[in-house]
Residue, then its C-alpha position, 0 to 999 in steps of 0.5 A: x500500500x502507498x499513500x501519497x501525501x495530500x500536499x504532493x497531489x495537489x502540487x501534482x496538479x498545479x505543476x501539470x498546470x504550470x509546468x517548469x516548476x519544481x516538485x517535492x514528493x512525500x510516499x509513505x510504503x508499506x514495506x515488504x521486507x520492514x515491519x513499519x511504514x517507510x517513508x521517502x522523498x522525491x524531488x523533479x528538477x525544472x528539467x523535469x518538467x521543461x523538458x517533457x520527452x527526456x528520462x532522467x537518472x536517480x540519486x539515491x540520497x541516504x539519511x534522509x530522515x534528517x531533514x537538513x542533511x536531505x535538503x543540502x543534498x536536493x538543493x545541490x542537485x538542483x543546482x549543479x543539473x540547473x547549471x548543466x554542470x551534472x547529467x538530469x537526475x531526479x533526487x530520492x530521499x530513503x528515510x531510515x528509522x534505525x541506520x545503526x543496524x540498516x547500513x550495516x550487513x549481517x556478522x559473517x562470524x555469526x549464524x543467520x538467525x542469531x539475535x545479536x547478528x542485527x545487521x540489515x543492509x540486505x533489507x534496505x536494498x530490498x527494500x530499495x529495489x522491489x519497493x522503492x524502484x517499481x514506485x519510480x518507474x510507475x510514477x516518474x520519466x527515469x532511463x534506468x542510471x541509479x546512483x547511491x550516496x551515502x554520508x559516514x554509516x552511510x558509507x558503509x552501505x555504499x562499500x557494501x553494496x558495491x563490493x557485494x552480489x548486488x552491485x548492479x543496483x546502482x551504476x554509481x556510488x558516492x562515499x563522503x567520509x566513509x566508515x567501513x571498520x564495522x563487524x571487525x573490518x568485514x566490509x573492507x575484507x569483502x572489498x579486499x576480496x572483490x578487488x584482488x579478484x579483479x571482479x568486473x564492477x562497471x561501476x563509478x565510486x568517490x569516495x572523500x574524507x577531511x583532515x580536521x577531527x578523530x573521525x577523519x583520522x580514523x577513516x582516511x587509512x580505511x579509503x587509502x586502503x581501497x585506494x591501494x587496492x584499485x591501483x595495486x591491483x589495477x582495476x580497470x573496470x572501477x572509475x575511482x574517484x578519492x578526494x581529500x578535502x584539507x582544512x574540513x571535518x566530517x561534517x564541513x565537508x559534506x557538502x563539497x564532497x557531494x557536489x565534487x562527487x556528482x560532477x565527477x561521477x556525471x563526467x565519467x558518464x557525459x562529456x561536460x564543459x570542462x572536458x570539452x574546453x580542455x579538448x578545444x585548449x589541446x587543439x584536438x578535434x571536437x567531434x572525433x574526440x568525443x566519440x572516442x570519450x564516449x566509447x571508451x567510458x561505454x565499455x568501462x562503466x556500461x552507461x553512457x548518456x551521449x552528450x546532447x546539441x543543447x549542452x553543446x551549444x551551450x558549450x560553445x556559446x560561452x566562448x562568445x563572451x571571451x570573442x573567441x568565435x573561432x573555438x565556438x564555432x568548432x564546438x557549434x559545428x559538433x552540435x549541428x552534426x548531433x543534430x541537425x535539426x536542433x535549430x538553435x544551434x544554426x543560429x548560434x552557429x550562423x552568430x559564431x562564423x559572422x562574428x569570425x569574419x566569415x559571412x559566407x559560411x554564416x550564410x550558408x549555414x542559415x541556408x542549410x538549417x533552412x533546408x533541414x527544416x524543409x525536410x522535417x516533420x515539424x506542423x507548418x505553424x513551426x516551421x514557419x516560425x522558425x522560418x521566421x527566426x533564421x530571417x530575423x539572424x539574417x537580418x541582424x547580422x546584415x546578410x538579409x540583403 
């Protein structure tokens, strides 16, 4: 049974009124794996809704019962998706009642049923993946990329989970200053194990801790120890991310990381505007370069979101502001072959080459979105509109003539 809170439904209703607002969601579910209602959160970015053809990702955020804690993680998200600087990800918030024994796995040294052995991580994925996902999937537009984070016990969890038998619940993972030393060291014993054995992740992992406080001192040998491992036993198939955050604690720090986390893990998995302003300063061909990136991350991680025309365009229309029209108009160029009918980029495109000294190929430029628009399934109302739209660039640039 799942109840959706009453002021979720009617800020349903609004936004499919007034689309392009945000959404904040509350279910209460009846659990299959707990014996007490479970509660998460949901939250829609403006993308959600300003682009209502596209599926988005999942960040899976946990401890989201402490509400300020969940909040941080939901605004930066929003932020860093807003910004186009991370991949479209929907934010969902697991609540946990007891994350004492729920991020931590049953004892290895003790039997199954033993009642000290509380451990119920197996439960929390459960819980995660035949109550949680089948919601999201029946409710929201997502494409199937999941991503975990998980903020000290939390990290636990996340090693957990990664190094054992359900790893493909999640395509990434997100460790803040994890505590992994539970049950005599048994979670990192599991990942010793996974990673001598050079296991096949296909997997994204951060993982980050402070220098300021016991905790981090007592957790930056555990994430050395893993980072060892990875490169002791070079496995290719983890994009492994450590990071160490001077001068913060395990609290300070919680917020930095998540943020350097998500775009980290979104550049293994999206060509972003830092890959592709380094590719432009090295002098490399932007449209070979990209598929090679693209290629080689699909094998490695077994996901891949090929970047879209409209982030390129947005790309190389910042490079209008430093006049440098002629490193635009490479990236521009890479946005209209993507897609020849994203029209937008014709016209930043057609701005990029006049602004060049180079009128000629401005014009043909506008010539040719014409010819693509002739031949396109858009109702005659668009086209006209965008017949409309290429004139007046035309017209503003001086080659109405």
């Amino acid at each position: 049974m799942l109840r959706l809170s009453l002021i979720s439904y009617y800020t349903l209703v609004l936004c499919s009124i007034c689309c392009g607002q945000q959404v904040d969601f509350s279910f209460d579910l009846e659990s299959q794996f707990f014996d007490h209602e479970r509660k998460i959160y949901v939250h829609l970015p403006e993308y959600y809704h300003d682009n209502p053809t596209d599926s988005l990702g999942v960040v899976f955020v946990l401890d989201a019962q402490a509400e300020s804690f969940y909040q941080n993680a939901k605004g930066i998200v929003d932020y860093l998706v807003w910004s186009h600087e991370i991949m479209p990800l929907i934010v969902v918030g697991v609540h946990s009642q007891n994350r004492g024994t729920e991020f931590i796995p049953k004892d290895d040294r003790l039997d199954e049923d033993h009642e000290d052995n509380s451990g119920q991580a197996d439960k929390l994925r459960a819980h995660i993946r035949d109550d949680i996902i089948p919601l999201l999937e029946d409710s929201f537009r997502i494409n199937g990329f999941r991503a975990l984070v998980g903020h000290s016990r939390g990290g636990a969890f996340v090693a957990n989970t990664l190094f054992g038998k359900s790893r493909d619940l999640f395509d990434a993972y997100i460790a803040i200053s994890p505590g992994m030393h539970y049950l005599d060291n048994q979670i990192l014993d599991q990942a010793t194990t996974a990673l001598q054995s050079r296991d096949d992740f296909h997997k994204f992992y951060y993982c980050s801790y402070g220098t300021v406080g016991e905790l981090e001192k007592y957790f930056k040998p555990q994430v050395d120890l893993l980072d060892s491992l990875i490169r002791v036993h070079d496995v290719q198939s983890i994009e492994w991310r450590k990071k160490v955050l001077e001068g913060k604690s395990h609290w300070s720090q919680v917020a930095m990381s998540l943020a350097d986390g998500l775009v980290e893990m979104s550049r293994a998995y999206l060509v972003d505007q830092y890959l592709v302003e380094k590719w432009v300063s090295e002098g490399k061909d932007i449209a070979t370069t990209i598929e090679t990136y693209e290629a080689t991350q699909r094998d490695k991680l077994n996901y891949y979101i090929p970047v879209s025309s409209s982030f390129l365009r947005y790309f190389g229309t910042q490079y209008f502001e430093l006049e440098d029209y002629q490193s635009a108009e490479k990236i521009l160029k890479v946005a209209v072959q993507r897609d020849p009918q994203h029209w937008r980029s014709y016209s930043s495109l057609a701005y990029a080459q006049h602004m060049g000294d180079n009128s000629e190929a401005a014009l043909d430029t506008i010539n040719l979105a014409r010819e693509q628009l002739l031949s396109s399934n858009l109702s005659e109302d668009e086209k006209l509109k965008w017949q409309g739209k290429f004139d007046n660039v035309l017209k503003e640039l001086g080659l109405d003539k």
